[in-house]
ChimeraX commands (.cxc) that place a marker at each C-alpha (Angstrom):
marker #1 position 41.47,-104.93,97.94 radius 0.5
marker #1 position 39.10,-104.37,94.93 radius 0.5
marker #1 position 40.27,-105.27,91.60 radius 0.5
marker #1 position 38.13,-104.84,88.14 radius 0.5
marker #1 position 37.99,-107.53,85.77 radius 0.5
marker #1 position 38.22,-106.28,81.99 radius 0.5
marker #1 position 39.39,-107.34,78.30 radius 0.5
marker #1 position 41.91,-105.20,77.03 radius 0.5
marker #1 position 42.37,-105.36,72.96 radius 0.5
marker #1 position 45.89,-103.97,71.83 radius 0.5
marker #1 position 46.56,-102.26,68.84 radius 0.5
marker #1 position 48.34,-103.52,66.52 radius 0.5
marker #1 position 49.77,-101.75,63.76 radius 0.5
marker #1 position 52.08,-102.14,60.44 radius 0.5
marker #1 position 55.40,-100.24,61.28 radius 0.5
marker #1 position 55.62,-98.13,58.09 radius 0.5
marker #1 position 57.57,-95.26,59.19 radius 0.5
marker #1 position 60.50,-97.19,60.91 radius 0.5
marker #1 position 60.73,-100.65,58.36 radius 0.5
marker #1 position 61.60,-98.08,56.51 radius 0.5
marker #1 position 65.27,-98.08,57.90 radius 0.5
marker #1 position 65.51,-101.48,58.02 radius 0.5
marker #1 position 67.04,-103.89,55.30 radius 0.5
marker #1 position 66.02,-107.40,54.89 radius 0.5
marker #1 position 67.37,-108.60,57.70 radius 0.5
marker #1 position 65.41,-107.25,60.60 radius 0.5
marker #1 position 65.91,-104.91,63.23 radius 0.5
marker #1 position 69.41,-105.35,64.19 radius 0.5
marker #1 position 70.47,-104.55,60.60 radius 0.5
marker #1 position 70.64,-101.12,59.46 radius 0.5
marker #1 position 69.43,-100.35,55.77 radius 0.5
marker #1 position 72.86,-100.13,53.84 radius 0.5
marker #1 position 72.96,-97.69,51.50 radius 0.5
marker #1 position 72.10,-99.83,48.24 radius 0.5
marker #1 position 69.13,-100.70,49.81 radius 0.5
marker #1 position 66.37,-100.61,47.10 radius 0.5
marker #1 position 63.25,-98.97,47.52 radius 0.5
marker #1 position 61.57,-102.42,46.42 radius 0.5
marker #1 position 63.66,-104.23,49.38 radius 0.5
marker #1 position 62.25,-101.70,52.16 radius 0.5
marker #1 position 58.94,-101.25,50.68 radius 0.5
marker #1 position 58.59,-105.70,51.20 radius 0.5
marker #1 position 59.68,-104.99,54.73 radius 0.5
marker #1 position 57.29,-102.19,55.48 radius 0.5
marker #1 position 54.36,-105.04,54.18 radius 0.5
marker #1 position 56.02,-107.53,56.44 radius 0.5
marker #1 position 56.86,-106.04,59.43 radius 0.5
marker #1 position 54.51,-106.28,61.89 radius 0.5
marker #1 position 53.95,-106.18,65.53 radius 0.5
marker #1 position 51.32,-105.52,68.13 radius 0.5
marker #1 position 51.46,-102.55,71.04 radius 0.5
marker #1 position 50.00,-103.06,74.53 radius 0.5
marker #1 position 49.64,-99.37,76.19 radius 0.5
marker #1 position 49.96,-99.84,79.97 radius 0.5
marker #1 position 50.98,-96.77,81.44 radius 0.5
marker #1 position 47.70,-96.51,83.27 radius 0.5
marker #1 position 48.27,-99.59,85.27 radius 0.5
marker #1 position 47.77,-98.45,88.94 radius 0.5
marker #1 position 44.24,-97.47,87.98 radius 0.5
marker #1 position 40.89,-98.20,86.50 radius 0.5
marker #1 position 40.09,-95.37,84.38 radius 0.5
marker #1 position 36.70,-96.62,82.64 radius 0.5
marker #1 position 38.70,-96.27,79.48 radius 0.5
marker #1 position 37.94,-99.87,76.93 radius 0.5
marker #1 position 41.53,-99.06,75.99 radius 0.5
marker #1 position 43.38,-99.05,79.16 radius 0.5
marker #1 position 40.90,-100.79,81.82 radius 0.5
marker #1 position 43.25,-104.03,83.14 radius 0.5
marker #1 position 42.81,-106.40,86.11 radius 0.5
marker #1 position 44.36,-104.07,89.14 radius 0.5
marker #1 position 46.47,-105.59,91.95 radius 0.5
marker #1 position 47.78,-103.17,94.28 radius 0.5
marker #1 position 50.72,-103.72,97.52 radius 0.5
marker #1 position 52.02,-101.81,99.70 radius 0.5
marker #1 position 54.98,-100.77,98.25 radius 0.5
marker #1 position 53.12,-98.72,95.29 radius 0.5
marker #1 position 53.49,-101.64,93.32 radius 0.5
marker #1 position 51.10,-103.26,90.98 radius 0.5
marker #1 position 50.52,-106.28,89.12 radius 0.5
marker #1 position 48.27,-106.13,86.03 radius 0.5
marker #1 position 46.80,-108.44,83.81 radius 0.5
marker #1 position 45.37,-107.93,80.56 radius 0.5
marker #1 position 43.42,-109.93,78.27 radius 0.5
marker #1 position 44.10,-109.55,74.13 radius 0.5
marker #1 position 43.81,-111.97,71.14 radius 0.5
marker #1 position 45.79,-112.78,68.20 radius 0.5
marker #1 position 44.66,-112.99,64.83 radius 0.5
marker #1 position 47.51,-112.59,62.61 radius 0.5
marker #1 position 50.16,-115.21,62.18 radius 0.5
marker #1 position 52.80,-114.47,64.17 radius 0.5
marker #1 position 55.14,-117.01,63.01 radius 0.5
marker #1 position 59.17,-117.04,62.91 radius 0.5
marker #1 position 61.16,-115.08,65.63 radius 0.5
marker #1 position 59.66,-112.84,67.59 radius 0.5
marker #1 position 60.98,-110.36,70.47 radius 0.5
marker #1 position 59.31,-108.63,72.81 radius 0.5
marker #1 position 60.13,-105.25,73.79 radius 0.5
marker #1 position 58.99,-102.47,76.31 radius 0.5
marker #1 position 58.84,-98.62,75.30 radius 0.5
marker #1 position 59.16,-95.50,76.93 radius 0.5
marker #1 position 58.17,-91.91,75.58 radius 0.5
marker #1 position 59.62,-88.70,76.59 radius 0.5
marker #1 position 62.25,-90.09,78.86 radius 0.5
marker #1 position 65.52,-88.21,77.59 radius 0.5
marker #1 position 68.14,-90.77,77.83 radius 0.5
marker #1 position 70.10,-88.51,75.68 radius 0.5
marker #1 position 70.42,-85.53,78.26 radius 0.5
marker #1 position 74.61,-84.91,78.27 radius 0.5
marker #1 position 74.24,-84.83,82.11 radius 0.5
marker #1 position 72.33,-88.20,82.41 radius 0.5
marker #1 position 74.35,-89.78,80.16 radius 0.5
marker #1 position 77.55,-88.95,81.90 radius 0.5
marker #1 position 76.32,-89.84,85.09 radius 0.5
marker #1 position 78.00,-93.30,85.25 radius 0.5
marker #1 position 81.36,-95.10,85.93 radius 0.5
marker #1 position 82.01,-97.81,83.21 radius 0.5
marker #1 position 85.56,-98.96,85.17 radius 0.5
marker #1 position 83.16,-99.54,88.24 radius 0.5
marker #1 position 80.85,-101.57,86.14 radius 0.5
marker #1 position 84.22,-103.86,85.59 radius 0.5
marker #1 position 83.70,-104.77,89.64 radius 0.5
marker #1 position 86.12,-101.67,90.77 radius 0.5
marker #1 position 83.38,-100.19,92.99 radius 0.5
marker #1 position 85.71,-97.47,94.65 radius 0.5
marker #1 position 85.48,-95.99,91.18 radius 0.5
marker #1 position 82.80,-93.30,91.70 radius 0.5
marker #1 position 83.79,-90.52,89.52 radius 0.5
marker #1 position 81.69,-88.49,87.16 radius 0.5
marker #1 position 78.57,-89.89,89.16 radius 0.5
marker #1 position 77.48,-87.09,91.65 radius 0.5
marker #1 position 75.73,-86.55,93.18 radius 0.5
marker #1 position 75.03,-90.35,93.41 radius 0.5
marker #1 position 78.66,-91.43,93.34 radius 0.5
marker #1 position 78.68,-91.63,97.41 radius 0.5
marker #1 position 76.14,-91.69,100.08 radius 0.5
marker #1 position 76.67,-88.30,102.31 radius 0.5
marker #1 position 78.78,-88.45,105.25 radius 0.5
marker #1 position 79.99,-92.02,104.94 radius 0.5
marker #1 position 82.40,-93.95,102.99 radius 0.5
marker #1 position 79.89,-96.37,100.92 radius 0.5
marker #1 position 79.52,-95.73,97.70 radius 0.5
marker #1 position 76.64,-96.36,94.98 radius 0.5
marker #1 position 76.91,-99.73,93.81 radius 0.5
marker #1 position 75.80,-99.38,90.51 radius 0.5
marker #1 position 76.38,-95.11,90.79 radius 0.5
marker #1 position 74.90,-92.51,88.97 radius 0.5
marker #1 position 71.56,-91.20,87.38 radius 0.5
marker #1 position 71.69,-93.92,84.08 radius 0.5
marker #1 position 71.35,-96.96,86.86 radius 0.5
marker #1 position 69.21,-95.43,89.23 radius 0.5
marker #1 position 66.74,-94.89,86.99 radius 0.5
marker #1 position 66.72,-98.19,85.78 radius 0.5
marker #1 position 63.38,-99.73,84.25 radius 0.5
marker #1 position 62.55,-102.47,86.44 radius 0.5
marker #1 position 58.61,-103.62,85.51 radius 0.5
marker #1 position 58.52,-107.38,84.56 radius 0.5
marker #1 position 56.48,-108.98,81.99 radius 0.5
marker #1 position 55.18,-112.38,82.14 radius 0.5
marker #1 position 52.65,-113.99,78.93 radius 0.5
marker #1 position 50.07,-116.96,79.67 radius 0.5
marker #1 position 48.73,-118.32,76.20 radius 0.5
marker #1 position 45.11,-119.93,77.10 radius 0.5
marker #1 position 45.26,-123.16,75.64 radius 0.5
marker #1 position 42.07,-124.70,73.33 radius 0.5
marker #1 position 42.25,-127.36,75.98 radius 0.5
marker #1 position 41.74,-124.82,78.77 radius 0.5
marker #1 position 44.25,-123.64,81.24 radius 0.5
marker #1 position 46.86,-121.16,81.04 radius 0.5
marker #1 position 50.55,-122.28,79.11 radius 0.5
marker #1 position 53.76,-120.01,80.24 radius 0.5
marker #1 position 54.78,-118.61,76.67 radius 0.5
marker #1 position 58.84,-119.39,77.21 radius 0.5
marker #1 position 61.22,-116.58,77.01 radius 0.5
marker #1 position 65.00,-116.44,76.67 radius 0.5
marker #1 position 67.66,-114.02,76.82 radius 0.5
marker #1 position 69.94,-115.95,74.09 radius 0.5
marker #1 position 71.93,-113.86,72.34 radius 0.5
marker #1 position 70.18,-110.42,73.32 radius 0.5
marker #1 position 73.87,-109.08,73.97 radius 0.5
marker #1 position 76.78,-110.23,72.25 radius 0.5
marker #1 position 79.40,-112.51,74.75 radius 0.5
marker #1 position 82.17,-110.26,73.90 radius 0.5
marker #1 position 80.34,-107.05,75.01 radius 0.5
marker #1 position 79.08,-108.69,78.74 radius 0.5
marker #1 position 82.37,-109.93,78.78 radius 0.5
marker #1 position 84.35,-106.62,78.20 radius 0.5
marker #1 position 81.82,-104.50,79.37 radius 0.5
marker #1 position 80.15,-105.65,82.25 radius 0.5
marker #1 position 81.77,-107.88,85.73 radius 0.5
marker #1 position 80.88,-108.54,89.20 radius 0.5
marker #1 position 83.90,-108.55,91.69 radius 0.5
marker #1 position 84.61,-111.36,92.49 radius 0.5
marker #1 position 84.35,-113.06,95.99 radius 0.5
marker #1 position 87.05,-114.06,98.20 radius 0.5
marker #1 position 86.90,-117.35,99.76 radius 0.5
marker #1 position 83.94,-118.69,100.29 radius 0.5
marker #1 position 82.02,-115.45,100.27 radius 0.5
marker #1 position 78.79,-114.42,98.19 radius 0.5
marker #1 position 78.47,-111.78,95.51 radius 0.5
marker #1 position 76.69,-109.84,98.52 radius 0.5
marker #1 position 79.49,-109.89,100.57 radius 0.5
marker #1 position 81.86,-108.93,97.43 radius 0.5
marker #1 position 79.82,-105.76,97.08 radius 0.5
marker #1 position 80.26,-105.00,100.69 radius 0.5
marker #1 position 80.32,-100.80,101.69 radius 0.5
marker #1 position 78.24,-100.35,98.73 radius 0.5
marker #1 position 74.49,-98.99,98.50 radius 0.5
marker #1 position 71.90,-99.53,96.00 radius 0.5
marker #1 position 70.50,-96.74,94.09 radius 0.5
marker #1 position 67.92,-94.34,95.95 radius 0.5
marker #1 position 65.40,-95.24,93.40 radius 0.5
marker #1 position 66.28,-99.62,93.76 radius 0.5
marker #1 position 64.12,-101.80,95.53 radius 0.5
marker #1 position 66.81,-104.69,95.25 radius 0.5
marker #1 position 70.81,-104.88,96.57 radius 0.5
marker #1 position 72.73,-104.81,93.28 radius 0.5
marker #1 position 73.94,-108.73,94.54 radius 0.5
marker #1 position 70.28,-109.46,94.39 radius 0.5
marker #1 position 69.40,-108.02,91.10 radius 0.5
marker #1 position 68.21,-110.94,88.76 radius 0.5
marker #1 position 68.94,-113.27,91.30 radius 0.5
marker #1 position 65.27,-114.85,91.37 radius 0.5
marker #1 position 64.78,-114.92,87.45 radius 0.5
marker #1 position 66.57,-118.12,85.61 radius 0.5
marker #1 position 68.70,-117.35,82.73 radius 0.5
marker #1 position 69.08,-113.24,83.58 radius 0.5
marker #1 position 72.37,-112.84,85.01 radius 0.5
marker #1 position 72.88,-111.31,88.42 radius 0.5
marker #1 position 74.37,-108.02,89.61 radius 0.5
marker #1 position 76.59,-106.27,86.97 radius 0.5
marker #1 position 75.86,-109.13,84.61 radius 0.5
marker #1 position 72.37,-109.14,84.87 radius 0.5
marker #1 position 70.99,-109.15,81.22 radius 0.5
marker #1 position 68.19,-106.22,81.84 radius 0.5
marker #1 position 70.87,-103.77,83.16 radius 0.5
marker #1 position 73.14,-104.22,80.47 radius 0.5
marker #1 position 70.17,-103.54,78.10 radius 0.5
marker #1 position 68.88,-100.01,80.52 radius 0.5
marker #1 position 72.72,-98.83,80.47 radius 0.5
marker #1 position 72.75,-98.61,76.76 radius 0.5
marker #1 position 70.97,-95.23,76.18 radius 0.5
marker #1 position 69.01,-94.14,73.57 radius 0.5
marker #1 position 69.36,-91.65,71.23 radius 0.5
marker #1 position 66.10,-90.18,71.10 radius 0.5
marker #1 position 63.61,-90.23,73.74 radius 0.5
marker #1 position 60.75,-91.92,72.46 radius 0.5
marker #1 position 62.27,-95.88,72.46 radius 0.5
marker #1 position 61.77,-99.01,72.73 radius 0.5
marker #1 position 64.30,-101.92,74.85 radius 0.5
marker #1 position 64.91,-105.73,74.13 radius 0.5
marker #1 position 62.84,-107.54,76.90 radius 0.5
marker #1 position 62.97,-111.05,75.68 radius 0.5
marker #1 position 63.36,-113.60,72.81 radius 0.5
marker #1 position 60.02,-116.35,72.03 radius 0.5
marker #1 position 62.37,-119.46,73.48 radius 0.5
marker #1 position 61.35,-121.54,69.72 radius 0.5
marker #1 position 63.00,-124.55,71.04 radius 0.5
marker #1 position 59.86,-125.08,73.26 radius 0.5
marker #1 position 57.01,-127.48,71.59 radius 0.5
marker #1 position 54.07,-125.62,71.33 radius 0.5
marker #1 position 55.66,-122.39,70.33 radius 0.5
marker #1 position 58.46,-123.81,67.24 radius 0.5
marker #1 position 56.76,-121.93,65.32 radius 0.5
marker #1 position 55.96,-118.66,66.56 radius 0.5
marker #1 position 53.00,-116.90,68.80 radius 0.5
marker #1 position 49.80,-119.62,68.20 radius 0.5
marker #1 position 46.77,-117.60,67.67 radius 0.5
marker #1 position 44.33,-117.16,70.30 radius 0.5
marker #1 position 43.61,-115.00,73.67 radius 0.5
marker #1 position 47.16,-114.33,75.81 radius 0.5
marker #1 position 47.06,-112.76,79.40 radius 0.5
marker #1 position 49.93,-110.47,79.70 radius 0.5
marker #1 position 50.84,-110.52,83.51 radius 0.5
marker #1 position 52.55,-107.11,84.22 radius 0.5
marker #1 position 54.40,-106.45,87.67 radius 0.5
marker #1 position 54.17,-102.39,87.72 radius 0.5
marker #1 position 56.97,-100.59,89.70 radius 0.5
marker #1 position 56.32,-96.68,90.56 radius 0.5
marker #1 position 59.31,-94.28,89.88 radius 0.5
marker #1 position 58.94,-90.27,91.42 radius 0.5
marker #1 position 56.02,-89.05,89.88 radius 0.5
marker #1 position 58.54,-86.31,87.85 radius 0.5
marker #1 position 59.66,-89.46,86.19 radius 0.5
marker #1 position 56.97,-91.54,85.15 radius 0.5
marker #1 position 56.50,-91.60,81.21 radius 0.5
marker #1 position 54.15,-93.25,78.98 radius 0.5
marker #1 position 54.86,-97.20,79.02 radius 0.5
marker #1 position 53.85,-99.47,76.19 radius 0.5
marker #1 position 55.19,-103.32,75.65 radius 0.5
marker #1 position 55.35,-104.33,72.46 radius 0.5
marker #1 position 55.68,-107.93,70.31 radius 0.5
marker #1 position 57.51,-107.66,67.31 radius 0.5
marker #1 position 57.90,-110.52,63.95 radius 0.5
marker #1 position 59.68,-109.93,60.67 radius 0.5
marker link #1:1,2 radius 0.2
marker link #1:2,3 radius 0.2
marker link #1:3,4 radius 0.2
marker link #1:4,5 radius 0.2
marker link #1:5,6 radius 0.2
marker link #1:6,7 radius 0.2
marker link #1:7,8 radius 0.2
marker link #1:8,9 radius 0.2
marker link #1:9,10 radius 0.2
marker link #1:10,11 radius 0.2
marker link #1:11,12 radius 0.2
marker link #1:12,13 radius 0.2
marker link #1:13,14 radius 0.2
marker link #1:14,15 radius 0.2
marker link #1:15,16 radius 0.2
marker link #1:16,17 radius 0.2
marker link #1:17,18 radius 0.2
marker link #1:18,19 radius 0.2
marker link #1:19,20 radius 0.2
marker link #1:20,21 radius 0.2
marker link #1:21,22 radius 0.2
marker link #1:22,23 radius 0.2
marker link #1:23,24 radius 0.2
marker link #1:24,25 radius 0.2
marker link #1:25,26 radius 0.2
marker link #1:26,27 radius 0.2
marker link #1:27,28 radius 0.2
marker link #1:28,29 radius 0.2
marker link #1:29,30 radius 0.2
marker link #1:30,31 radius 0.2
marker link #1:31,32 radius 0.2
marker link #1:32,33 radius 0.2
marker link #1:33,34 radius 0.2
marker link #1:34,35 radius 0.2
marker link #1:35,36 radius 0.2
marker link #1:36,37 radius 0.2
marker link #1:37,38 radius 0.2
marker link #1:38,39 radius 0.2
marker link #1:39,40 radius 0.2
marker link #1:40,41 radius 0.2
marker link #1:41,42 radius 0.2
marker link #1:42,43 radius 0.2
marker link #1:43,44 radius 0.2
marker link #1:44,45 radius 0.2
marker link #1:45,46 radius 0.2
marker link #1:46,47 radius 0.2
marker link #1:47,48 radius 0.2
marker link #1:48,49 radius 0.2
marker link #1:49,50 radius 0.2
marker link #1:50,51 radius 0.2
marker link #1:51,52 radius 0.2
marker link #1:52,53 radius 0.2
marker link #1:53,54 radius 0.2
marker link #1:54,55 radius 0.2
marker link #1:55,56 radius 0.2
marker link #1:56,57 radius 0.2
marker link #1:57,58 radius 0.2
marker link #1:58,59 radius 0.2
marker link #1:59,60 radius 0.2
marker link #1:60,61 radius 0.2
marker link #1:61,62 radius 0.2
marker link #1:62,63 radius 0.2
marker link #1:63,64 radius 0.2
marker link #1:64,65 radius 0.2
marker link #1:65,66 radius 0.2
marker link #1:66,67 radius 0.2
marker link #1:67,68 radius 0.2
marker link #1:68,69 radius 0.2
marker link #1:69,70 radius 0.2
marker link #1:70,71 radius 0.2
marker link #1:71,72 radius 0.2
marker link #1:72,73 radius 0.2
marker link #1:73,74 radius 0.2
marker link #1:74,75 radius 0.2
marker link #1:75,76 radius 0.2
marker link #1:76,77 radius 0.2
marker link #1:77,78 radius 0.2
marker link #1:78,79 radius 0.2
marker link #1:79,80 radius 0.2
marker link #1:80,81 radius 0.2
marker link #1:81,82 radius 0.2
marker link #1:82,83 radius 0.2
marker link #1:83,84 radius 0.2
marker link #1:84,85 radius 0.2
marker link #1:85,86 radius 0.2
marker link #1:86,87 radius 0.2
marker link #1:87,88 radius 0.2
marker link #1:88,89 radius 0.2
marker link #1:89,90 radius 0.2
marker link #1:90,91 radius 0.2
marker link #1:91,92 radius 0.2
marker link #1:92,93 radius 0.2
marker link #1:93,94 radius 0.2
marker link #1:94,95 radius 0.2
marker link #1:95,96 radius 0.2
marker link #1:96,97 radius 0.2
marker link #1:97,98 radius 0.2
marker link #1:98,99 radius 0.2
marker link #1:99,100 radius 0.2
marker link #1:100,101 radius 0.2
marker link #1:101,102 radius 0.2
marker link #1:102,103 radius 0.2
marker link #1:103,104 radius 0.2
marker link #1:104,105 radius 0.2
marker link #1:105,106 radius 0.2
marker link #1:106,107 radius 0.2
marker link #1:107,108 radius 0.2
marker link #1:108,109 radius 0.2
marker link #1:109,110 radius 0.2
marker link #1:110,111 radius 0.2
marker link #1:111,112 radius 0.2
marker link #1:112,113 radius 0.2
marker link #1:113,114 radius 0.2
marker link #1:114,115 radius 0.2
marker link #1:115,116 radius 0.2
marker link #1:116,117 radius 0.2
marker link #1:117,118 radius 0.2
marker link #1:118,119 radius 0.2
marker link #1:119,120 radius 0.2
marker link #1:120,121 radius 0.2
marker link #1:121,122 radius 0.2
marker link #1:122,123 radius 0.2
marker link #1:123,124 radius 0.2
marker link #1:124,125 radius 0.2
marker link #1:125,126 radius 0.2
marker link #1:126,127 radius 0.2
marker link #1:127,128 radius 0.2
marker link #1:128,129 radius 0.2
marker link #1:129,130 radius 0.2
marker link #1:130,131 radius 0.2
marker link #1:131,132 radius 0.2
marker link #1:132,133 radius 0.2
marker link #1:133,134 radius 0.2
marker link #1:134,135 radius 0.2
marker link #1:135,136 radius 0.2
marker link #1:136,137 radius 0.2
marker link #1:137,138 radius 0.2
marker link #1:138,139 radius 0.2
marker link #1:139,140 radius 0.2
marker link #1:140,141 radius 0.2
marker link #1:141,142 radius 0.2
marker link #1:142,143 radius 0.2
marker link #1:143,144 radius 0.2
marker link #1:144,145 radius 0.2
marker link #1:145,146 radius 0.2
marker link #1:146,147 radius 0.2
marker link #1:147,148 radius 0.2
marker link #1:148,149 radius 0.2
marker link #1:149,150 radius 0.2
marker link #1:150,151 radius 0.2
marker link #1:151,152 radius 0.2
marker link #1:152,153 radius 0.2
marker link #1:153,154 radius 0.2
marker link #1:154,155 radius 0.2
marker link #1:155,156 radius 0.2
marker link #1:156,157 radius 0.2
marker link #1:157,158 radius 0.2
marker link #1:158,159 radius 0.2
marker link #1:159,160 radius 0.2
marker link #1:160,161 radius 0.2
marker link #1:161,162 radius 0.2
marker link #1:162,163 radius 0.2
marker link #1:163,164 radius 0.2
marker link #1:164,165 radius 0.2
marker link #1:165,166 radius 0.2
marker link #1:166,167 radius 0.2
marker link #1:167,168 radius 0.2
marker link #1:168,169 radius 0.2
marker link #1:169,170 radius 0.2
marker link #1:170,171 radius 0.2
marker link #1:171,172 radius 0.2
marker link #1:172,173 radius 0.2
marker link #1:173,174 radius 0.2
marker link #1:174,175 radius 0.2
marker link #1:175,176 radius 0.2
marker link #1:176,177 radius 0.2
marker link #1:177,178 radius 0.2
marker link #1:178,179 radius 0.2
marker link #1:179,180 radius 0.2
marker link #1:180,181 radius 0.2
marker link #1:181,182 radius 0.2
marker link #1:182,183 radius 0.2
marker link #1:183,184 radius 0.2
marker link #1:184,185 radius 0.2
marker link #1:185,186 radius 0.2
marker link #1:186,187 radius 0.2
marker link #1:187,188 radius 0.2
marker link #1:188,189 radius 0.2
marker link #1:189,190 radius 0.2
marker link #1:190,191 radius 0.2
marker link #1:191,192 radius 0.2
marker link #1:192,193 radius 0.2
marker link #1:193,194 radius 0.2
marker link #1:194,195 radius 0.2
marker link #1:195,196 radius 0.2
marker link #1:196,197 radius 0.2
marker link #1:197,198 radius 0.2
marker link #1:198,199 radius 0.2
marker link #1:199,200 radius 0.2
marker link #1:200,201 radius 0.2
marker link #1:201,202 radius 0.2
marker link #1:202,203 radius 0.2
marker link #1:203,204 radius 0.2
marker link #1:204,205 radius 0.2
marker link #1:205,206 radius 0.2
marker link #1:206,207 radius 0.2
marker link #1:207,208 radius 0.2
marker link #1:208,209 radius 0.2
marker link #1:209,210 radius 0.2
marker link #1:210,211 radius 0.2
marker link #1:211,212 radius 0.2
marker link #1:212,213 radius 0.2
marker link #1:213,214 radius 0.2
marker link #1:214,215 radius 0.2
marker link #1:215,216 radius 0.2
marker link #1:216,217 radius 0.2
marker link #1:217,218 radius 0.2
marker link #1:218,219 radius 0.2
marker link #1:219,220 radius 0.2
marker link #1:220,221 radius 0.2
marker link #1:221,222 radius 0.2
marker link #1:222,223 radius 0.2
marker link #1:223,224 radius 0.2
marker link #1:224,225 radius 0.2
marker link #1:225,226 radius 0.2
marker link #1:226,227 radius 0.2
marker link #1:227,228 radius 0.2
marker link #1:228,229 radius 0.2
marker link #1:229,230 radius 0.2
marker link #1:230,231 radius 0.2
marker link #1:231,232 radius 0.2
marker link #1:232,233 radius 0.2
marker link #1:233,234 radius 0.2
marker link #1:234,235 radius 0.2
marker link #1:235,236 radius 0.2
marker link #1:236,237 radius 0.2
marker link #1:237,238 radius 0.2
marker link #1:238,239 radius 0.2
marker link #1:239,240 radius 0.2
marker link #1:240,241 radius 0.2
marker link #1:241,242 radius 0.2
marker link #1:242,243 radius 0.2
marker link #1:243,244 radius 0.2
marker link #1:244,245 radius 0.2
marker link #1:245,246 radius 0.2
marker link #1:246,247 radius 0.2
marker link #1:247,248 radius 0.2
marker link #1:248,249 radius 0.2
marker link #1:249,250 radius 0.2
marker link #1:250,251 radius 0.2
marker link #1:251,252 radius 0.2
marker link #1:252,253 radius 0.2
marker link #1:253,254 radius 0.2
marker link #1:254,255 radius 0.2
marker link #1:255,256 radius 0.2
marker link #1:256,257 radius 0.2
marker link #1:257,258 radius 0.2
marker link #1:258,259 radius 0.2
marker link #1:259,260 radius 0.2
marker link #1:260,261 radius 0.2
marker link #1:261,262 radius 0.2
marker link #1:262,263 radius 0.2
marker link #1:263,264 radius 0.2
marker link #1:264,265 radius 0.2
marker link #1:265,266 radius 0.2
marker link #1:266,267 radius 0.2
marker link #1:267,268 radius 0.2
marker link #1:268,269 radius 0.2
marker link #1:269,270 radius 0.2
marker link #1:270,271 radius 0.2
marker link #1:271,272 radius 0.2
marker link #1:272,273 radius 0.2
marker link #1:273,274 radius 0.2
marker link #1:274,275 radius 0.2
marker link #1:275,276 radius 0.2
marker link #1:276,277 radius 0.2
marker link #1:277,278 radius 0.2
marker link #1:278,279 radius 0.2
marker link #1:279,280 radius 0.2
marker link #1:280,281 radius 0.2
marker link #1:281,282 radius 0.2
marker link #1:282,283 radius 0.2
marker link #1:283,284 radius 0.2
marker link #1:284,285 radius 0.2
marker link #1:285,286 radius 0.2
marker link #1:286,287 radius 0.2
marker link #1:287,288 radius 0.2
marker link #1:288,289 radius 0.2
marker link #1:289,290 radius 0.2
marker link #1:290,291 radius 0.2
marker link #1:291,292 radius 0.2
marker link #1:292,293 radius 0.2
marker link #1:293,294 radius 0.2
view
């Protein structure tokens, strides 16, 4: 297996033409309407955060701005890992994000295609989901169904700060309060198992989505803090479509209750560890992950 061993630099820009819709409070607050010009005009200064282009993962294309360590299995899959530094102070909380471009979340028919009473753990409920509501010629049906879940994003990201002292530190995520409790709650259940059953067996005559390399019981079910099945953290966050189709999803929160990082992103070089899943090549888009501080 050969691999090529490269530094990749991100770019990292100010985000003046969206901080412009933003009030003083970060992303998750829209600009009200008495929003002054001054307030958004701080934010646009402020507002920083840094891009990592990896769409050209499974290859080495000689390109300084896309070269990346290579590690290719079997399954099409590929684990990269690419080298940057940071300069800037990226103090205070930061999340990270991952981006997609030209994937049209907001098609009518691929946003209907989904079942949000079978996402409450009634998996008989099927409707408005073909053709992936039931596999042909049987009675199992697609547990999660329809085109929003099977095309769910399913790369993972994982960041290694190289400390002065040598050595690679784990830069601590968390998945606090990316949803609120009320919508996983209200939104989003396993069934539950009878007895002394598992989750797998609860989800029993179901079949995972054509495109799924994991059992919906399985889905999260290795990564601490996620959630698993219907409840798993990173499917709530795919089922929520965007609106246009360039956009970018909530990965992960910087855990600041971990020493080391209290205060934000330390500067110096990261390795961002990248495990690459392939979709049908009429699907694959341009993929970016990005680190964002306000």
């Amino acid at each position: 297996m050969a691999t090529t061993t490269t530094s990749f630099v991100s770019s990292r820009y100010y985000r003046t033409e969206l901080t412009a819709f933003y009030c003083c409070f970060g992303r998750d607050f829209y600009c009200h309407w008495n929003c002054t010009q001054d307030c958004c005009r701080i934010l646009n200064h402020l507002a920083m955060e840094l891009v990592i282009k990896y769409t050209n993962c499974t290859t080495s294309s000689g390109n300084a701005t896309e070269d990346m360590e290579v590690f290719a299995y079997p399954d099409g899959a590929a684990q990269c890992h690419l080298n940057f530094a940071i300069t800037d102070n990226y103090t205070g909380d930061i999340k990270f994000y991952y981006g997609l471009r030209e994937f049209y979340q907001n098609n009518r028919l691929y946003v209907d295609s989904r079942n949000d009473v079978q996402l409450l753990g009634k998996l008989d409920q099927v409707s408005g989901c073909k053709p992936l509501d039931r596999v042909p010629n049987t009675n199992s049906t697609y547990a999660p169904c329809g085109f929003v879940a099977n095309s769910m994003f399913n790369d993972s990201f994982q960041l290694l700060f190289n400390g002065v002292h040598g050595g690679n530190v784990v830069v601590p995520f968390t998945t606090r309060d990316m949803i609120p409790e009320r919508v996983r709650k209200r939104k989003y259940r396993n069934p539950k198992p009878e007895g002394n059953k598992t989750l797998c067996d609860a989800f029993a005559n179901t079949v995972r989505p054509p495109w799924w390399q994991t059992d919906v019981c399985k889905l999260g079910a290795n990564v601490q803090g996620v959630g698993v099945g219907f409840e798993n953290i990173d499917f709530m966050i795919w089922m929520q479509t965007a609106a246009l189709p360039n956009f970018r999803k909530l990965y992960r929160i910087l855990d600041r209750e971990v020493d080391g990082f209290r205060d934000g992103l330390p500067n110096g070089m990261y390795t961002l560890v990248i495990n690459y899943s392939r979709l049908p090549s009429n699907m694959e888009r341009s993929r970016e992950i990005l680190c964002d501080h306000t």
